[in-house]
TIDODREN-183157 format. One record per residue (C-alpha): residue number from 1; x, y, z. Coordinates in pm, whole numbers, always signed. Each point is the difference from the previous one (the first is absolute). Example, Ala and Ser with C-alpha at 12.3 -4.5 7.8 and 13.67 -1.06 7.14 Angstrom:
% residues 2
<r num="1" x="+1230" y="-450" z="+780"/>
<r num="2" x="+137" y="+344" z="-66"/>
***
This chain:
% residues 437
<r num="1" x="+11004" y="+10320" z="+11984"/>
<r num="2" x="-96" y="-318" z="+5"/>
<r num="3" x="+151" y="-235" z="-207"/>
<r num="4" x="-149" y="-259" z="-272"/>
<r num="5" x="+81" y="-169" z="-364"/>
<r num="6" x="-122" y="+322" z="-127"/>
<r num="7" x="+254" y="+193" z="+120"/>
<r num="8" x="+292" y="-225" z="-97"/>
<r num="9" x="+106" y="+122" z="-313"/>
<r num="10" x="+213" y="-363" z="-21"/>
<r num="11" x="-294" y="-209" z="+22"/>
<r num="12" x="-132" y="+249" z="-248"/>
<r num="13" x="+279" y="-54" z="-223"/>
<r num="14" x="-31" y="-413" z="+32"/>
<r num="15" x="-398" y="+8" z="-89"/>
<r num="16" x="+62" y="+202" z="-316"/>
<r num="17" x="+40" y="-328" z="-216"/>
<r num="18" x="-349" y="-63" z="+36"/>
<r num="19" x="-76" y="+317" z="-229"/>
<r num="20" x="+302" y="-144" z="-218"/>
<r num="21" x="-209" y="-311" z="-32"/>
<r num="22" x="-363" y="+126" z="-48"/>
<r num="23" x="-5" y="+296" z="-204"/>
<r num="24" x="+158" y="-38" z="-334"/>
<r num="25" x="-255" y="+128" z="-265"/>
<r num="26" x="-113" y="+330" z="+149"/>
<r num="27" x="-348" y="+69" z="+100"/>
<r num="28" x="-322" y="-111" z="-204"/>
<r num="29" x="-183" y="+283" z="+165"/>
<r num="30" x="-147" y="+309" z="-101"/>
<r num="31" x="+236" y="+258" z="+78"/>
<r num="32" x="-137" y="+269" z="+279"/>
<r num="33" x="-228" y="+223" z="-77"/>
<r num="34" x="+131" y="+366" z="+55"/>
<r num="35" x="-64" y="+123" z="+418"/>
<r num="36" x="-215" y="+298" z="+20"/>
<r num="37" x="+125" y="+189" z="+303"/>
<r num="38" x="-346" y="+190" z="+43"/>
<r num="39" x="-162" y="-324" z="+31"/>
<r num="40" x="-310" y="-93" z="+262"/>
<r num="41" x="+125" y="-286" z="+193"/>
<r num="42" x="-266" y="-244" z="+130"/>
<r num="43" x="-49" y="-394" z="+8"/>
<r num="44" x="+282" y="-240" z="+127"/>
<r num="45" x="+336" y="-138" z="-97"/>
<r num="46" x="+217" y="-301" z="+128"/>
<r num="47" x="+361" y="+50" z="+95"/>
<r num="48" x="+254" y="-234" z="-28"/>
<r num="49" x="+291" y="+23" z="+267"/>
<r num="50" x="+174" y="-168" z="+302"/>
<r num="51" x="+123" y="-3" z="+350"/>
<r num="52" x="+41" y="+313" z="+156"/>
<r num="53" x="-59" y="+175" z="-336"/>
<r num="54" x="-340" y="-192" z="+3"/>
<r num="55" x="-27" y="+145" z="+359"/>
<r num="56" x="+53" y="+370" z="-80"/>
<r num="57" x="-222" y="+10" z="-341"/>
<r num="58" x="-321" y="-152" z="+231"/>
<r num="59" x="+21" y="+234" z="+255"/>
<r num="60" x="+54" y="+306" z="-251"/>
<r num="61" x="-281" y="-177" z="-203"/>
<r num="62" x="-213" y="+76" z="+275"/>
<r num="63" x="+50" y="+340" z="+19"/>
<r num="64" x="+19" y="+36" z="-349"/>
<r num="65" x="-395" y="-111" z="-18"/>
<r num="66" x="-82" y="+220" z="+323"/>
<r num="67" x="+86" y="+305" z="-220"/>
<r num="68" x="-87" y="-110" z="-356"/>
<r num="69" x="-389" y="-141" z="+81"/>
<r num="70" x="-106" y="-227" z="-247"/>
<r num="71" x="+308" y="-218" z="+5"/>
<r num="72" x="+113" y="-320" z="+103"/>
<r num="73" x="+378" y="-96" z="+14"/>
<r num="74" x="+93" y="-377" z="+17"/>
<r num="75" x="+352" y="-78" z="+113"/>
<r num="76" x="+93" y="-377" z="-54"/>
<r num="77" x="+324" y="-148" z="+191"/>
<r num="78" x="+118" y="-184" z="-311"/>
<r num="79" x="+322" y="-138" z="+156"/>
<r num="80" x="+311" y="+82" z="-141"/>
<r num="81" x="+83" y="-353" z="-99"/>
<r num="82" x="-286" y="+4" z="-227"/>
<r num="83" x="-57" y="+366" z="-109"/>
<r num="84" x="+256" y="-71" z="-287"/>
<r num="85" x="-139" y="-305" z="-136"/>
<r num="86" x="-363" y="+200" z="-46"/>
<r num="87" x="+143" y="+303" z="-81"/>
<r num="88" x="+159" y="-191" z="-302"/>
<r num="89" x="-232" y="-188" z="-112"/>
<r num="90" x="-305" y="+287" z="+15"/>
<r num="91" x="+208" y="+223" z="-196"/>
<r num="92" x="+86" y="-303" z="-276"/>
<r num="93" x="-355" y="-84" z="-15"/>
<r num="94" x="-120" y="+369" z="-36"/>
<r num="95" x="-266" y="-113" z="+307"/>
<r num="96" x="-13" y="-70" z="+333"/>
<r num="97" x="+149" y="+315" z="+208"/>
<r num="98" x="-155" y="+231" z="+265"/>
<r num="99" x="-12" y="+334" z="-56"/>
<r num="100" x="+310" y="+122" z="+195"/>
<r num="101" x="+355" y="-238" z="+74"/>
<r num="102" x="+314" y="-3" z="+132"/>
<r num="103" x="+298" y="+6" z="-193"/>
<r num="104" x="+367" y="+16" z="+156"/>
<r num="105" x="+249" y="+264" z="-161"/>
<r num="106" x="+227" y="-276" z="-168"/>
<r num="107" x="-287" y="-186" z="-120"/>
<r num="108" x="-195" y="+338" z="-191"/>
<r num="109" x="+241" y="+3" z="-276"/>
<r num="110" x="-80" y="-374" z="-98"/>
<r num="111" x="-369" y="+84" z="-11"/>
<r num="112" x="+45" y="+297" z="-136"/>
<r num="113" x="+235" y="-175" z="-283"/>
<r num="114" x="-222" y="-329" z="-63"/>
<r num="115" x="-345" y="+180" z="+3"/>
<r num="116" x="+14" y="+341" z="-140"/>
<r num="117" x="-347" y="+36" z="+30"/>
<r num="118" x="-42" y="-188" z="+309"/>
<r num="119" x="-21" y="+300" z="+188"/>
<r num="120" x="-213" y="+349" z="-13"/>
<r num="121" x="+214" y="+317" z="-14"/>
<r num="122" x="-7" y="+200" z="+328"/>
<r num="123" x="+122" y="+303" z="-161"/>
<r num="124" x="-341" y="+168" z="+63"/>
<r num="125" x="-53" y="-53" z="+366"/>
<r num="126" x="+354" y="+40" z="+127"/>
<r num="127" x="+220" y="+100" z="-321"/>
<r num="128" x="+105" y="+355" z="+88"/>
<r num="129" x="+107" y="-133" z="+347"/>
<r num="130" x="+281" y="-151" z="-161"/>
<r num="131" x="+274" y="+217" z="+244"/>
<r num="132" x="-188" y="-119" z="+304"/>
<r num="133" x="+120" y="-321" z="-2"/>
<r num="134" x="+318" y="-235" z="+42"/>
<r num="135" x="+145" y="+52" z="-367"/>
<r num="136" x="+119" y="-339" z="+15"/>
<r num="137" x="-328" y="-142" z="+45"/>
<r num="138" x="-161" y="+207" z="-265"/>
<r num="139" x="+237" y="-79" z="-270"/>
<r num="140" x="-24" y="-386" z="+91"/>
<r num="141" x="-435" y="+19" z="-60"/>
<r num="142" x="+13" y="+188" z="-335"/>
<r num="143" x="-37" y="-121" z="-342"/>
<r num="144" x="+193" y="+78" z="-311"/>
<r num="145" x="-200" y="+278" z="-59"/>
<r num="146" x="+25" y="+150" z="+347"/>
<r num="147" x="-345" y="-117" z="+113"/>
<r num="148" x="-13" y="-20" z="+415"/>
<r num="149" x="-131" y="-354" z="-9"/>
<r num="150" x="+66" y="-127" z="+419"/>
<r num="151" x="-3" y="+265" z="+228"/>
<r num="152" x="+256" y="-7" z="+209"/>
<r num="153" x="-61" y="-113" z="+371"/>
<r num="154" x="+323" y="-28" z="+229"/>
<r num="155" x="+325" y="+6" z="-37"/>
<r num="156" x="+317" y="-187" z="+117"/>
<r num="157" x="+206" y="+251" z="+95"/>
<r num="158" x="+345" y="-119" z="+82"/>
<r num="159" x="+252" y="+142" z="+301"/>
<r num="160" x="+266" y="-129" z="+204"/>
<r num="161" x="-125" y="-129" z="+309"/>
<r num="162" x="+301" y="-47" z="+292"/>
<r num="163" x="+32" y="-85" z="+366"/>
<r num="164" x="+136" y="+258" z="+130"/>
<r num="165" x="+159" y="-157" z="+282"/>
<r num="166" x="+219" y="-178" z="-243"/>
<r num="167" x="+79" y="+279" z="-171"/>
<r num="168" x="+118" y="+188" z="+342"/>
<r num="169" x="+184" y="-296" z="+131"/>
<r num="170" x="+203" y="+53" z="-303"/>
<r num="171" x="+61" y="+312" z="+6"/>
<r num="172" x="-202" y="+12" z="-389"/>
<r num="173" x="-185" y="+350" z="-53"/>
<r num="174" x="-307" y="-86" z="-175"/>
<r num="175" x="+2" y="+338" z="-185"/>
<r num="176" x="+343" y="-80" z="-174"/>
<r num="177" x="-182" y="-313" z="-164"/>
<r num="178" x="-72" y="+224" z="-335"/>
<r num="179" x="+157" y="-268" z="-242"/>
<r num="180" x="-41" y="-368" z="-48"/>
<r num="181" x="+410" y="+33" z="+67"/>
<r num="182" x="-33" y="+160" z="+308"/>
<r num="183" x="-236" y="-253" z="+108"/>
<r num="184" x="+225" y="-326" z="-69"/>
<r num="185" x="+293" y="+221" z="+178"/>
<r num="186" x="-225" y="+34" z="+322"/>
<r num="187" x="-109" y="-381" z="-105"/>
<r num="188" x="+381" y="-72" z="+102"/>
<r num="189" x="-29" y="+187" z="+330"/>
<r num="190" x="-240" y="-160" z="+99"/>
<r num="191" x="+39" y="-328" z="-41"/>
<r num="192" x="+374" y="+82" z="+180"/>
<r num="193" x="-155" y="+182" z="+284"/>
<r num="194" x="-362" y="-193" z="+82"/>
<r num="195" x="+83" y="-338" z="-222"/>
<r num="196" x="-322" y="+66" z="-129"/>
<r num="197" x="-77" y="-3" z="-403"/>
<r num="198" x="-88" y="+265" z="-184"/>
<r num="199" x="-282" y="-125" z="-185"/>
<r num="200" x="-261" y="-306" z="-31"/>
<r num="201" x="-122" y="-82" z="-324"/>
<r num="202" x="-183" y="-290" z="-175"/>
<r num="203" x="+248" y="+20" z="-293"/>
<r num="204" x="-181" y="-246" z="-214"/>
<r num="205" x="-274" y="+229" z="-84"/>
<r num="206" x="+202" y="+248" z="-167"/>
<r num="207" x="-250" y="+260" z="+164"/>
<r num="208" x="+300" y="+238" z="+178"/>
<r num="209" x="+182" y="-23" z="-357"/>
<r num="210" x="-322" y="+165" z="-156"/>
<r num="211" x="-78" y="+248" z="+222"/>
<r num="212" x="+356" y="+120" z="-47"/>
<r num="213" x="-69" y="-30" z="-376"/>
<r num="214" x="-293" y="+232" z="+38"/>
<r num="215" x="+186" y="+233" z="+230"/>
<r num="216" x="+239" y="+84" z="-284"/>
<r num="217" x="-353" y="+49" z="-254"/>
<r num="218" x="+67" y="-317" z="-147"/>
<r num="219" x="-233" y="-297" z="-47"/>
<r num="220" x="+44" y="-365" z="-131"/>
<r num="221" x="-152" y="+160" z="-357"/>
<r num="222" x="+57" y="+437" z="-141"/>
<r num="223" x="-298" y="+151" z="-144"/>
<r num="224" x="+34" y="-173" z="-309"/>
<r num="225" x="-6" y="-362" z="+185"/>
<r num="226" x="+364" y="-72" z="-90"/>
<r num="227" x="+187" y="-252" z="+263"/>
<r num="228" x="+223" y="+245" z="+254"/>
<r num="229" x="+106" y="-211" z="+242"/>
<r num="230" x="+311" y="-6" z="-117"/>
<r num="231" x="+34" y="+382" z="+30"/>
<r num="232" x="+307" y="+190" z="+173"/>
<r num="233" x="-281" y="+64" z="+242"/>
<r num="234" x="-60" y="-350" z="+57"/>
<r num="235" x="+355" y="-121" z="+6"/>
<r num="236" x="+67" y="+317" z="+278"/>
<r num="237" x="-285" y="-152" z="+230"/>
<r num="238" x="+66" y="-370" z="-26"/>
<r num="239" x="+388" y="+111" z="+52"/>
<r num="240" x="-92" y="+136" z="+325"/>
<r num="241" x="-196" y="-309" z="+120"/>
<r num="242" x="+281" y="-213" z="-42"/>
<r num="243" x="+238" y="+201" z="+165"/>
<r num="244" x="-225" y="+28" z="+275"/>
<r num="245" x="+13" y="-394" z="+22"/>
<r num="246" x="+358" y="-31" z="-70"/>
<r num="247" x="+87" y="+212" z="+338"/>
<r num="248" x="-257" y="-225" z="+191"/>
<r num="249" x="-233" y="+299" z="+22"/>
<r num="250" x="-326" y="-219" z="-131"/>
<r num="251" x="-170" y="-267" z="+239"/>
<r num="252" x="-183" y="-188" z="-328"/>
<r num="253" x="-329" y="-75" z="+120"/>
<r num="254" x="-340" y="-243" z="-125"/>
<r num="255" x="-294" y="+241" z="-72"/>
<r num="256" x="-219" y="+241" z="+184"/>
<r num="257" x="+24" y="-237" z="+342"/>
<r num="258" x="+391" y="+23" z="-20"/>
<r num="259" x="-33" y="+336" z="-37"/>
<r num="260" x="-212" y="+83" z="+301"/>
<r num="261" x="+130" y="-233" z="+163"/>
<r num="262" x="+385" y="+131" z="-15"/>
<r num="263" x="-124" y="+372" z="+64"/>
<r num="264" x="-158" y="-153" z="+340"/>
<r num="265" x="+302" y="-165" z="+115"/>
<r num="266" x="+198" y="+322" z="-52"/>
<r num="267" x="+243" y="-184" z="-267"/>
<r num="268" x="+55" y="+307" z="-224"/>
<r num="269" x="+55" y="+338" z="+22"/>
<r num="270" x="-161" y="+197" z="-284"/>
<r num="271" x="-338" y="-129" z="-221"/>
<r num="272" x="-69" y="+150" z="-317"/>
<r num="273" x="-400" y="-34" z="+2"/>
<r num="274" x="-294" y="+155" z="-171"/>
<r num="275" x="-161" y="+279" z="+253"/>
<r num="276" x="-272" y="-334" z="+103"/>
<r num="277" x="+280" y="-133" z="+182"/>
<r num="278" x="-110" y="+199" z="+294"/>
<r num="279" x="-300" y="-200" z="+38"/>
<r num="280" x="+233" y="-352" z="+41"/>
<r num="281" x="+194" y="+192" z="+243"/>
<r num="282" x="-207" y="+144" z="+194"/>
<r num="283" x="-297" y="-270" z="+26"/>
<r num="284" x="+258" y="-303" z="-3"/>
<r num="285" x="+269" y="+188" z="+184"/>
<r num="286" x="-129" y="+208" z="+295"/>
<r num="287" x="+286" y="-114" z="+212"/>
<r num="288" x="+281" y="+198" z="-255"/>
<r num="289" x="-184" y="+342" z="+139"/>
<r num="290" x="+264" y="+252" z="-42"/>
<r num="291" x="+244" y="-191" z="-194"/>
<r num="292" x="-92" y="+78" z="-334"/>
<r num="293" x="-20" y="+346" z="-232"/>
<r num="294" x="+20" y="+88" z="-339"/>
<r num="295" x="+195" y="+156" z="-296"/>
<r num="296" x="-42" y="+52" z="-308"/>
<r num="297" x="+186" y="-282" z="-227"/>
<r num="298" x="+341" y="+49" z="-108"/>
<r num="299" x="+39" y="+160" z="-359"/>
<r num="300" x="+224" y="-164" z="-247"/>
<r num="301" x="+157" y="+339" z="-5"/>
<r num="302" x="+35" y="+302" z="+226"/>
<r num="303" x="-315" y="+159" z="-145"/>
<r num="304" x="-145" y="-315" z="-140"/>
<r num="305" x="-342" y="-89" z="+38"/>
<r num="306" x="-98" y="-135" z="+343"/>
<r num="307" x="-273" y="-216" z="-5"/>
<r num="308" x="-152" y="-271" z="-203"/>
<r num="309" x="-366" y="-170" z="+6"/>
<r num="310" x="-97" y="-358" z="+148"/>
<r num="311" x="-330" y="-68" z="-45"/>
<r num="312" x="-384" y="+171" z="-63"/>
<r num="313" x="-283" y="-27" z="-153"/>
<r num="314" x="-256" y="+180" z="-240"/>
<r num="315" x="-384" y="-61" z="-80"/>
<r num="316" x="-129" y="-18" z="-351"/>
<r num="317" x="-403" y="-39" z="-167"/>
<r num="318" x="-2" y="-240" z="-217"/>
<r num="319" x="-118" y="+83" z="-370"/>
<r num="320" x="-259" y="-287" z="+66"/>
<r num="321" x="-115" y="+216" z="+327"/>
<r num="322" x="-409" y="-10" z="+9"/>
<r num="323" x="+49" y="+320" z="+190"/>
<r num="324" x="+306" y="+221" z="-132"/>
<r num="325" x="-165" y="+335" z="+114"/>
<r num="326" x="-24" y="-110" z="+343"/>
<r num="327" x="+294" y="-202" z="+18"/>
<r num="328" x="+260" y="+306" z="-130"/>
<r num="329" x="-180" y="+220" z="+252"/>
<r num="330" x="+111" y="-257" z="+316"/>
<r num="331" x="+324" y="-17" z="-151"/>
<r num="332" x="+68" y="+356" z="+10"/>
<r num="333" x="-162" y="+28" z="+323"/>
<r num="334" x="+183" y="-219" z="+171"/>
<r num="335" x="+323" y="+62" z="-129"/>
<r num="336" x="+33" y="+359" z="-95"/>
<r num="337" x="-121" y="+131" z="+333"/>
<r num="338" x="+221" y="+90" z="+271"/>
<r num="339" x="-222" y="-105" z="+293"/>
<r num="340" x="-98" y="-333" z="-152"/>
<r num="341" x="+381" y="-95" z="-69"/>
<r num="342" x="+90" y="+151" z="+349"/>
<r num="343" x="-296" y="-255" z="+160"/>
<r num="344" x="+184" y="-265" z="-180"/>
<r num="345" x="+295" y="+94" z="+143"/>
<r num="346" x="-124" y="-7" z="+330"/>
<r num="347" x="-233" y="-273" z="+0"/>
<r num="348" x="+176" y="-321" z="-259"/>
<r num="349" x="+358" y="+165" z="-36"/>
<r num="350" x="-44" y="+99" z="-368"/>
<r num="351" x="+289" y="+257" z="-39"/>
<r num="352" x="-150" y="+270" z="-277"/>
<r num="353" x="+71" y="+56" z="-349"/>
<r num="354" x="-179" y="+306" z="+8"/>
<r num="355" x="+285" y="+250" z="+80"/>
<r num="356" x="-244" y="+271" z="+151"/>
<r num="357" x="-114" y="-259" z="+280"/>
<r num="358" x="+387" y="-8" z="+109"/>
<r num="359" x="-27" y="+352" z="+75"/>
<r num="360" x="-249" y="-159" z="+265"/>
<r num="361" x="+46" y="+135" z="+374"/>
<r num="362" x="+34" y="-391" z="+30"/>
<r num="363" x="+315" y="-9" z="-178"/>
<r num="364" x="+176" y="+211" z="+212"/>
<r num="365" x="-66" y="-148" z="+343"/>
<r num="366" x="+288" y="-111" z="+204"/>
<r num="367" x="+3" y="-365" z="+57"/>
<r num="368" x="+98" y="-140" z="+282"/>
<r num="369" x="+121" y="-373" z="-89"/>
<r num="370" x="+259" y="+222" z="-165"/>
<r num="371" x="+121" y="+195" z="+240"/>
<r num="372" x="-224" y="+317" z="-52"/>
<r num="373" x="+100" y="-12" z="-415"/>
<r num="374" x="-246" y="+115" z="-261"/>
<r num="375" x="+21" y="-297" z="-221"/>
<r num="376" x="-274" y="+11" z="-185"/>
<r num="377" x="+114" y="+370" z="-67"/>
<r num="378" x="+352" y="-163" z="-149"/>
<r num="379" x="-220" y="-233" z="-240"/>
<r num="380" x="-235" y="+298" z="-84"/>
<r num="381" x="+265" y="+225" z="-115"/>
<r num="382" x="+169" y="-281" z="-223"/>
<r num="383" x="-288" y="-169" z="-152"/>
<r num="384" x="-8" y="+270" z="-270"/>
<r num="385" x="+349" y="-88" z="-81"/>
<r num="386" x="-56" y="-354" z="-108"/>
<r num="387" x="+139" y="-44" z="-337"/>
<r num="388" x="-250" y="-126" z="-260"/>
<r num="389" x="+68" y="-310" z="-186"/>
<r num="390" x="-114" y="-213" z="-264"/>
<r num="391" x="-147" y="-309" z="+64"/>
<r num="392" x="-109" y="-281" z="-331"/>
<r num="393" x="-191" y="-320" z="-12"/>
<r num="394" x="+342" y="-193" z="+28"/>
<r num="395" x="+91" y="+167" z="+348"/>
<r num="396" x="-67" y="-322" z="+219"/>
<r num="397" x="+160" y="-230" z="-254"/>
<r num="398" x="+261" y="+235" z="+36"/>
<r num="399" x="+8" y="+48" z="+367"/>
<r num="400" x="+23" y="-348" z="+2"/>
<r num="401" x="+324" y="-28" z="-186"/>
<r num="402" x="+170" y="+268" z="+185"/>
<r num="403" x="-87" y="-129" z="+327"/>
<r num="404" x="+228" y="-308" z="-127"/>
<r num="405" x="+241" y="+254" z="-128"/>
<r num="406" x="+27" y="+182" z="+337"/>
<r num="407" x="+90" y="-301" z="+184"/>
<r num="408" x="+251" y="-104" z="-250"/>
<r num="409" x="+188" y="+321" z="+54"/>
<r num="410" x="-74" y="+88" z="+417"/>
<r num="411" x="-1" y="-338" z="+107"/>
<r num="412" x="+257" y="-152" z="-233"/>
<r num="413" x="+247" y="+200" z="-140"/>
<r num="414" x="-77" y="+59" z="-334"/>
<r num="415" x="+67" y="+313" z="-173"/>
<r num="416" x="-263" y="+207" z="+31"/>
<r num="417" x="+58" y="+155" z="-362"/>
<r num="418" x="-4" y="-341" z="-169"/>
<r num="419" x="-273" y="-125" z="+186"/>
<r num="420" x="-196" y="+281" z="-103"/>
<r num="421" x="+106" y="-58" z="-353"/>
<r num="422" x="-91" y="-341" z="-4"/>
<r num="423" x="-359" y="+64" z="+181"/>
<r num="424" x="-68" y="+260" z="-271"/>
<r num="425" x="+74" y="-283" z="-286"/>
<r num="426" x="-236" y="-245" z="+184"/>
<r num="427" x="-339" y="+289" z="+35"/>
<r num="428" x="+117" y="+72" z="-364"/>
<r num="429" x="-63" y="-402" z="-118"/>
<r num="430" x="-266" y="-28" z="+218"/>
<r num="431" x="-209" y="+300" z="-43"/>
<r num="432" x="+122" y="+132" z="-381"/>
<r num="433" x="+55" y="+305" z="+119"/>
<r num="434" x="+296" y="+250" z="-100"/>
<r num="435" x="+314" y="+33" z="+265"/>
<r num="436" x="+33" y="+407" z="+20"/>
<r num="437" x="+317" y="+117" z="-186"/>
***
């Protein structure tokens, strides 16, 4: 896979104020006009994405055409940095978008939240596929009244990836890594036996903390958009974090570049990473051949859930779309086909939401960076596990505070239950939202 902004999920997370910031009465649009799945397609649309997303939707939009005659599909490379920004603004003044965009998982809900009619209802091109896809993804691009609104694209999946060599040198049996426990027990091992670390993380972005959150089906926000992050869930994961960092066990690094950087100079021995991870390994990496495999992340309990999500990406039609009929019939055909999602696989790295393209042939091959493993395989059989969360409007203001909170706690010392209690207080005032009882 290769690796850009738009599969960061903490650059993601960062570039959410902009949405804070530019959409704050709802849409002055026309909401959508009900999709006709027995509709002729012809004419053209414009779609808005970016880097290697960008990439896959104009080479799909060619074949798209080549079998639908009488169509023209326009991909425009909006940039990430600025896809936000016009996204914002287009929906705020009810003109101004293309026909199809982008829209990251965390980012839906806001949308979805501060322009209720932003969006047209995909029920009736891809509604009774409903099973076929990542559950959490689906539940993240509904509405209130269960209206498919982004269809969901890729998914984060989350594993364990390890060097095994470590692991071997001390004497650690990946298999017995079932709980997040067992892993800081093996953590110890390690670090006695190779003097290596056990993890690297950028502990200022709070990102490891969330992903744990979600592992345990908890958000920031329940369903009903009360403040949880002061949940027993919440006070379990950050708990663990700092326990981790107490025994030395986490090498605190700055951003995405640390991160890469301290997997390619072999400083840890286990990284808890989102299935693209493979990609940064594997393009940036080629000299760690053989060193690395992959297990499913440790549960929180013996038959706890074991995986999370980091990451992904839906596409939406506008409700200002000149050309709904056309644009829901790309959507669907791009994303709720098993050979187009496979060809994005292969091609830009794009790991499927679609659950039937995991049951791919391509899924199951035996990869040689990882010593013969079928990882994809791992990540195919887990993705349907992700827990579903609720995301709100306040999520980055949120993340931001927690991200504080996180380092207070890991990095210096503070009690994770208080600190949790005091970040709740602080999204209450800030937001006016209700802490969950």
């Amino acid at each position: 896979m290769k690796i850009s902004k738009y599969l960061v999920p903490v650059t993601a997370l960062a570039a959410v104020a902009l949405l804070a910031g530019c959409a704050t009465g709802g849409s002055s649009g026309k909401p959508a006009a009900a999709l006709d799945p027995k509709a002729k397609v012809s004419g053209e649309i414009t779609v808005w994405s970016w880097d290697v997303a960008a990439t896959a939707l104009k080479r799909l939009g060619s074949e798209y055409e080549a079998s639908h005659p009488g169509t023209t599909i326009k991909v425009v490379d909006v940039g990430y940095d600025n896809a936000y920004d016009k996204l914002s603004v287009g929906f705020k003044a009810g003109s101004g978008l293309p026909d199809v965009v982008t829209i990251e998982t965390d980012r839906a809900p806001g949308y979805i939240t501060e322009f209720p009619t932003g969006l047209a209802d995909l029920g009736p091109i891809i509604g009774d596929q409903e099973a076929d896809f990542d559950p959490s993804k689906w539940s993240a691009a509904s509405g209130a009244d269960g209206q498919i609104l982004v269809a969901p694209w890729d998914s984060g999946t989350v594993g364990l990836f390890y060097r095994s060599d470590y692991l071997a040198e001390a004497n650690v049996d990946p298999a017995s890594l079932t709980t997040w426990d067992d892993l800081i027990t093996a953590g110890e091992k390690i670090k006695a036996q190779t003097g290596h670390t056990l993890m690297s993380l950028d502990v200022s972005t709070g990102a490891t903390f969330t992903m744990m959150l979600q592992q345990q089906g908890q958000g920031l926000f329940d369903a009903k958009g009360n403040i949880t992050v002061n949940s027993p869930e919440a006070v379990t994961a950050l708990t663990v974090l700092k326990e981790m960092n107490d025994k030395g066990l986490i090498k605190n690094v700055k951003g995405w570049d640390g991160r890469v950087t301290a997997t390619k100079d072999g400083d840890s021995a286990v990284h808890p990473e989102a299935v693209w991870w493979t990609g940064t390994l594997t393009g940036e990496m080629p000299e760690l051949s053989g060193k690395f495999a992959v297990a499913p992340l440790p549960g929180f309990t013996a038959d706890g859930v074991r995986t999370s999500n980091s990451g992904g990406s839906g596409l939406a039609v506008p409700a200002q779309a000149k050309n709904p009929a056309l644009a829901a019939s790309f959507v669907a055909w791009t994303l709720a086909d098993t050979a187009n999602q496979v060809s994005m696989m292969k091609n830009e790295g794009l790991f499927p939401s679609y659950l039937p393209a995991l049951k791919d042939d391509f899924f199951q091959q035996k990869d040689a960076y990882f010593s013969g493993q079928k990882v994809y395989s791992l990540f195919g059989e887990e993705t349907a596990n992700i827990p579903s969360i609720n995301y709100t409007s306040d999520n980055a203001k949120a993340q931001d505070m927690v991200a504080n909170a996180v380092v207070a706690s890991v990095i210096n010392g503070a009690d994770p239950k208080k600190t949790l209690d005091d970040v709740a207080n602080q999204i209450a005032n800030a937001t006016g939202r209700t802490i969950a009882g």
